[in-house]
Structures are given as structure tokens and as C-alpha cells.
N, CA, C and O of each residue as an XYZ file, in Angstrom:
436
protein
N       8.665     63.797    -73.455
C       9.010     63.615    -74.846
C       7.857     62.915    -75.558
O       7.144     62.047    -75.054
N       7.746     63.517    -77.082
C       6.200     62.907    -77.581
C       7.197     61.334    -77.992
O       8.412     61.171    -78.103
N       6.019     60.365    -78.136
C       6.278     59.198    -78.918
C       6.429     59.276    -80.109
O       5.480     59.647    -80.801
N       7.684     58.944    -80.696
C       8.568     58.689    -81.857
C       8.491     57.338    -82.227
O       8.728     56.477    -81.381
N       8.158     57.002    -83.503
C       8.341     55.581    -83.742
C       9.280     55.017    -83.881
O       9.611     55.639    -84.890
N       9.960     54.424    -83.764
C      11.455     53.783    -84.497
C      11.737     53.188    -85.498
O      11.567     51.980    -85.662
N      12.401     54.289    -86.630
C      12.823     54.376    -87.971
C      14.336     53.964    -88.219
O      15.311     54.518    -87.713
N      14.347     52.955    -89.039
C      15.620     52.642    -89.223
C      16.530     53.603    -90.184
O      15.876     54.003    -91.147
N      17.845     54.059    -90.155
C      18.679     55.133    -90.813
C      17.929     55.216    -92.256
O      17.576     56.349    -92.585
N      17.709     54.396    -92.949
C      17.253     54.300    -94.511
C      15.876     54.437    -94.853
O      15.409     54.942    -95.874
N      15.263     53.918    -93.862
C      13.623     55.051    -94.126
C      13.718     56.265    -93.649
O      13.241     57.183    -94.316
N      14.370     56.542    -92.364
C      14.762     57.922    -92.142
C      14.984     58.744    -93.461
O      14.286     59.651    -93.915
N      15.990     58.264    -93.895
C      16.422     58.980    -94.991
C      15.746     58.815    -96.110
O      16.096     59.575    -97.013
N      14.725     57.931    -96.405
C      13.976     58.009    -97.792
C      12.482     58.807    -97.065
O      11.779     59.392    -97.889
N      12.102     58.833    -95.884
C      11.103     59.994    -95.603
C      11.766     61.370    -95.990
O      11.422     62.112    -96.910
N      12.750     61.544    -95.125
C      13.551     62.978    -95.377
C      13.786     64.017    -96.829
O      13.715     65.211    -97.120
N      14.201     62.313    -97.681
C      14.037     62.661    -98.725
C      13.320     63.128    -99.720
O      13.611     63.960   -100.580
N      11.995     62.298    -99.463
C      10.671     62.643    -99.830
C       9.698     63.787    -99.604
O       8.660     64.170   -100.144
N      10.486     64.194    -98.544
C      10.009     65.456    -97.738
C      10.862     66.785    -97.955
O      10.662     67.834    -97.343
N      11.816     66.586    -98.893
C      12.582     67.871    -99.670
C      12.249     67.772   -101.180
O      12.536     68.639   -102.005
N      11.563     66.531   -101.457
C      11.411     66.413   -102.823
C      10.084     67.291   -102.911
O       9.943     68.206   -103.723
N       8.744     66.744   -101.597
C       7.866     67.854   -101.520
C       8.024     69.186   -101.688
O       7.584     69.930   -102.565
N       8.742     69.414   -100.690
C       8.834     71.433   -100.600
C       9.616     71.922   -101.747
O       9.698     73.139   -101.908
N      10.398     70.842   -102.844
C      10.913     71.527   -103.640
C       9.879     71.405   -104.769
O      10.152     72.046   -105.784
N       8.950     70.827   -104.773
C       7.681     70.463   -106.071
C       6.518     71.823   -105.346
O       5.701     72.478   -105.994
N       6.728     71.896   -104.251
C       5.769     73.083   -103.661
C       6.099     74.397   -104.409
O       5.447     75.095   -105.186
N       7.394     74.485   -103.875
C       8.232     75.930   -104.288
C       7.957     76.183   -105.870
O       7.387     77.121   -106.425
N       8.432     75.269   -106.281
C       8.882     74.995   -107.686
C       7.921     74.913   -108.713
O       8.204     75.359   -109.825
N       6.614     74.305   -108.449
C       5.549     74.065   -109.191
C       4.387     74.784   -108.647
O       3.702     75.579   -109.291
N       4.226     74.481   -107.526
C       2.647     74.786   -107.100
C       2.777     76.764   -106.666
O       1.996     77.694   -106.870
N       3.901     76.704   -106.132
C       4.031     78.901   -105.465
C       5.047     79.105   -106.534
O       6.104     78.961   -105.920
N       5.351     79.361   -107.806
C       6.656     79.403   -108.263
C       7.109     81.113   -108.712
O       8.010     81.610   -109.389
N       5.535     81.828   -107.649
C       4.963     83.012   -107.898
C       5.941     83.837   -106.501
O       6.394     84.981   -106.529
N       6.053     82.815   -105.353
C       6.390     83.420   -103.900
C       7.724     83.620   -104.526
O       8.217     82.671   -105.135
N       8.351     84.729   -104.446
C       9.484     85.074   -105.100
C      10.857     84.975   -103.771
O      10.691     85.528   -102.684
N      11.907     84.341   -104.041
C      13.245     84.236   -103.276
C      13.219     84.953   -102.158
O      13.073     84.369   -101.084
N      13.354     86.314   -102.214
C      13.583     87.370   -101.413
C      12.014     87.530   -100.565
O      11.977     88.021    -99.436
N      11.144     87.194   -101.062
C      10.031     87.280    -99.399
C      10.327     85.571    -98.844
O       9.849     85.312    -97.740
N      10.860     84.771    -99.354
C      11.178     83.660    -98.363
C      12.486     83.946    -97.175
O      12.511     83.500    -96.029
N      13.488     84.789    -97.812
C      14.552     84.903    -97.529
C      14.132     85.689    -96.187
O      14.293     85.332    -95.020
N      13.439     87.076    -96.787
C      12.733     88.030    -95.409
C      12.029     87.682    -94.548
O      11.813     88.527    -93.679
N      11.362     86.306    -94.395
C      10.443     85.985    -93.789
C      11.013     84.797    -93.148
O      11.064     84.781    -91.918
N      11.580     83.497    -94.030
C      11.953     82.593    -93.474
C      13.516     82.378    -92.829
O      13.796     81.578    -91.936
N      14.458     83.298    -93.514
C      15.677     83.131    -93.445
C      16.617     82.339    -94.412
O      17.833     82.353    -94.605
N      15.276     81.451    -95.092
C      16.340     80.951    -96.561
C      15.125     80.822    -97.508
O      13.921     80.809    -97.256
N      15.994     80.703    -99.002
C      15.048     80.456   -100.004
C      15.581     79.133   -101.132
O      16.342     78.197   -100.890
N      15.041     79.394   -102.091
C      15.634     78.331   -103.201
C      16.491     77.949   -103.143
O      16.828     76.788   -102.914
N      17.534     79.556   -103.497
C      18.762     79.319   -103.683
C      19.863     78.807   -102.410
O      20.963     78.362   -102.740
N      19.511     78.900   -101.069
C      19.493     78.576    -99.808
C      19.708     76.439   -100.122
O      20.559     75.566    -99.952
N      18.350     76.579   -100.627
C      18.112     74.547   -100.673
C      19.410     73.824   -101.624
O      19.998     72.751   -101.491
N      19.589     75.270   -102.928
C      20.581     74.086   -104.138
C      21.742     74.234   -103.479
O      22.631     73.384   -103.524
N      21.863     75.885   -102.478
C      23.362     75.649   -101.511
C      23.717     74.631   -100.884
O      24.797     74.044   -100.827
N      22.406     74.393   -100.253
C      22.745     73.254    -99.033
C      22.522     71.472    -99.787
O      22.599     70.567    -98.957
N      22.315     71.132   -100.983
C      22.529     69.895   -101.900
C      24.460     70.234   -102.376
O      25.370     69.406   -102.387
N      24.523     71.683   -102.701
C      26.175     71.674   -102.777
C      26.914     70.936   -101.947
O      27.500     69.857   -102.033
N      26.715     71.996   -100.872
C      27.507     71.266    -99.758
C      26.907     69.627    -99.161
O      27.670     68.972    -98.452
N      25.793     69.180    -99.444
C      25.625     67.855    -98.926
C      26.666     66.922   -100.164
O      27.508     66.066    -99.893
N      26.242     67.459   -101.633
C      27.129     66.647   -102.462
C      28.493     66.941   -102.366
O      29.202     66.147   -102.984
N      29.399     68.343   -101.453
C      30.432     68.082   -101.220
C      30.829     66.906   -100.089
O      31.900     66.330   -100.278
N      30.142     66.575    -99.094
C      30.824     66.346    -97.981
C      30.825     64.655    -98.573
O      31.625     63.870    -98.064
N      30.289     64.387    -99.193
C      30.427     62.824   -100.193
C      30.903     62.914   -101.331
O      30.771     62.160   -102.296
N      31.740     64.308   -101.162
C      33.195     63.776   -101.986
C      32.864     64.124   -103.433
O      33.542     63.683   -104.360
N      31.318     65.297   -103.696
C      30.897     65.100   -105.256
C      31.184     66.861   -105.428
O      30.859     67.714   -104.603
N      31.808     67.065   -106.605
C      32.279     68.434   -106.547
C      30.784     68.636   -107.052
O      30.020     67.741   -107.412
N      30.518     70.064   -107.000
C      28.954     70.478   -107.694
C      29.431     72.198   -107.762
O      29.756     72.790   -106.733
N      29.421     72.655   -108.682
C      29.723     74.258   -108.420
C      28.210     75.155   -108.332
O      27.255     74.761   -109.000
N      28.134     75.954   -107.760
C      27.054     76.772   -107.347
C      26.297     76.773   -108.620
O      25.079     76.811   -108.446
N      26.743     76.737   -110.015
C      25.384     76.864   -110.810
C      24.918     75.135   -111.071
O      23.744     74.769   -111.024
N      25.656     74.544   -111.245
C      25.561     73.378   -111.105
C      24.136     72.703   -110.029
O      23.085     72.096   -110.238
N      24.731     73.139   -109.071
C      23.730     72.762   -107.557
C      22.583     73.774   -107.970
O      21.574     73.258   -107.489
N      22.185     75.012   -108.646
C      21.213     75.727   -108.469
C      20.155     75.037   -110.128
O      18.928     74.970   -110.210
N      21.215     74.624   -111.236
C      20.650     73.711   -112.134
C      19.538     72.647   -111.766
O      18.383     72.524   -112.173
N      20.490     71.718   -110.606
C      19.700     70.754   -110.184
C      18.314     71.047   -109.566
O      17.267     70.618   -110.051
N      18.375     71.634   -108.714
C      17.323     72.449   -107.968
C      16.181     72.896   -108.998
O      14.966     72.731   -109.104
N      17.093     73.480   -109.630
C      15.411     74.630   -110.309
C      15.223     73.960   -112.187
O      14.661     74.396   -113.192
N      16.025     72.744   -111.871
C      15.379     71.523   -112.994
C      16.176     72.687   -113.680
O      17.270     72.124   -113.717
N      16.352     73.672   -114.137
C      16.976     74.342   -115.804
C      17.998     75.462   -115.166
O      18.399     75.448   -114.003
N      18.376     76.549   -116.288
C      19.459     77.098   -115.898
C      18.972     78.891   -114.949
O      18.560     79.967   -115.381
N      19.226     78.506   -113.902
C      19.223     80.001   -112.929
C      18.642     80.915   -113.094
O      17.640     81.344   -112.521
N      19.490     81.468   -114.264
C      18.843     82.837   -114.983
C      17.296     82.571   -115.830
O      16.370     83.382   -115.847
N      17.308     81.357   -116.439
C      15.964     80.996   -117.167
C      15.165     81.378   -115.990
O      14.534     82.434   -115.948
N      15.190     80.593   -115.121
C      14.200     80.733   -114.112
C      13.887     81.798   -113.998
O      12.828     82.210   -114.473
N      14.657     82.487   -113.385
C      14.777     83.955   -112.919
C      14.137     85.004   -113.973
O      13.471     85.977   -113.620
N      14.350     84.762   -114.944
C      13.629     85.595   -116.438
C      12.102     85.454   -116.423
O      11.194     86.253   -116.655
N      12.141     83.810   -115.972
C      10.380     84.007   -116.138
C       9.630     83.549   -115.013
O       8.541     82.980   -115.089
N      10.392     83.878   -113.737
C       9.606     83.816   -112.444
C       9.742     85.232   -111.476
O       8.999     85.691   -110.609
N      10.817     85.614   -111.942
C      11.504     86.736   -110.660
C      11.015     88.283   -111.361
O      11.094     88.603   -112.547
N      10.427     89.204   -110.060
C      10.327     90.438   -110.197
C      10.627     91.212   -109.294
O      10.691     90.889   -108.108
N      10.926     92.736   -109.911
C      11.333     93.364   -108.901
C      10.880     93.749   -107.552
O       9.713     93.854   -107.176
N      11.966     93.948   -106.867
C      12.048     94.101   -105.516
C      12.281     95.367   -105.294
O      13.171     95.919   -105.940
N      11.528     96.082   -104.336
C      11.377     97.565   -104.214
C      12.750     97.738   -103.109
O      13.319     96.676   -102.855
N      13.297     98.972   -102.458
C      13.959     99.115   -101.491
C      13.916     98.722   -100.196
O      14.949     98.553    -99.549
N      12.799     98.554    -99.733
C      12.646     98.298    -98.417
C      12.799     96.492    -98.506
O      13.257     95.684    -97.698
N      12.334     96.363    -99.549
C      12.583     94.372    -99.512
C      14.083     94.189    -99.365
O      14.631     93.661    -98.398
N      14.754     94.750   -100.569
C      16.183     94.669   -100.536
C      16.911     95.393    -99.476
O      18.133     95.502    -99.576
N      16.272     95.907    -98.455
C      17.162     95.904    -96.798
C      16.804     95.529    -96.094
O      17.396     95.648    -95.021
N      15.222     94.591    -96.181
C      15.490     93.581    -95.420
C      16.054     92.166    -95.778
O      16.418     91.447    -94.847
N      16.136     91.786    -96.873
C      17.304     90.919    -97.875
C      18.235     90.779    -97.434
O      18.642     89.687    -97.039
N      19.091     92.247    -97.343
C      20.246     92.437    -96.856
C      20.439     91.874    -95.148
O      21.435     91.293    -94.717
N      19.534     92.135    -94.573
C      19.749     92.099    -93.029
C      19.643     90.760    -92.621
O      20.251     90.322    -91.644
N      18.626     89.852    -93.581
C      18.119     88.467    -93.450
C      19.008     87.674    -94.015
O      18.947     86.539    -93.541
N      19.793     87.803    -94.818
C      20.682     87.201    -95.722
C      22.461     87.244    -94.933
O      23.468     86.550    -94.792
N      21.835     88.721    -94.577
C      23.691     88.620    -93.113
C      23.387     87.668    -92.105
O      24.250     86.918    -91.648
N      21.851     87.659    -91.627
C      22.044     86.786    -90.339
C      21.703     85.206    -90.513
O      22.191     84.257    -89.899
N      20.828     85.210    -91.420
C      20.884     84.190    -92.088
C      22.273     82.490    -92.756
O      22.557     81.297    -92.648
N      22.591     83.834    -93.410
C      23.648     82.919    -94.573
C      25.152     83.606    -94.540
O      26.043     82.873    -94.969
N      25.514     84.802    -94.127
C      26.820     85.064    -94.567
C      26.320     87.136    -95.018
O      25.244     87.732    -95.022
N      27.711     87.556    -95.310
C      27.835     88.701    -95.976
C      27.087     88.461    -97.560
O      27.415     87.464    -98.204
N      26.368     89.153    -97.959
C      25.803     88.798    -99.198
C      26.775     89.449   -100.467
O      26.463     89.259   -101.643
């Protein structure tokens, strides 16, 4: 086992934190060009993947958040804005592997 330093629960969690605040200033600001669906095909999740999983973290502490809500927070404004002036089309072959990455991934899409 490599050497791990020993982090107490609350820097744990303010590194962790700091380290989703990164990849979401990466995504978000610096690639805001790498479009959803080649993260989805490639990595298995994307954006909308991260404001899912702040849903469900702000559910399990009891904070209701509804899916546009959680995707608000995430992408700083509203979904579709984004989507209007970041998102382009996706040819057929992206959208079946979408489909295939997104079943094994996340669920029935």
C-alpha cells in the first residue's frame, strides 16, 4: 500500500471539495467546447452526471433540489441557456454510443 498521509474527515472533505470545484471550473470554463455526449462516450458521465450526483448528495442531507435546480447550480445559469450556446449536434453514431454509455453507465435514458 502507497503512503497516505493522515487527513482528518474535514480537510478530507475541504480537499475533495476543492477538487470538484476544479473539474467543474475545468469543464465549465476552461473545455466548455468538450461537449456532454463525448464525455458521456468516453468517460461514462458528464455535466449533467456531476449536478445529478450534488442532487442526490443534497438529497441524502435532507435538501430537496429538483433536477433543474441541481443542473442550475452546476452550470451557474439555466440548462437550456447553456445548452443554446455551448451544445452541438451530435451525428448518429455518437447518439448510439450515448445510448449504450448512458444504459451502462446511469440507467435507461
Amino acid at each position: 500500500m502507497t503512503n497516505v498521509p493522515a487527513i482528518d474527515d474535514e480537510k478530507m472533505i475541504q480537499i475533495e471539495a476543492a477538487a470538484f470545484r476544479a473539474l467543474r471550473h475545468h469543464l465549465m470554463e476552461k473545455r466548455p467546447e468538450v461537449q456532454n455526449i463525448d464525455l458521456m462516450n468516453l468517460a461514462g458521465f458528464c455535466r449533467n452526471c456531476l449536478a445529478r450526483w450534488m442532487q442526490e448528495a443534497a438529497a441524502e442531507r435532507g435538501i430537496a433540489l429538483s433536477k433543474d435546480e441541481a443542473r442550475a447550480l452546476y452550470y451557474g445559469m439555466d440548462y437550456e441557456d447553456w445548452r443554446a450556446a455551448n451544445q452541438t449536434p451530435a451525428d448518429e453514431a455518437k447518439q448510439a454510443a450515448f445510448t449504450r454509455a448512458f444504459a451502462e453507465n446511469v440507467g435507461k435514458p
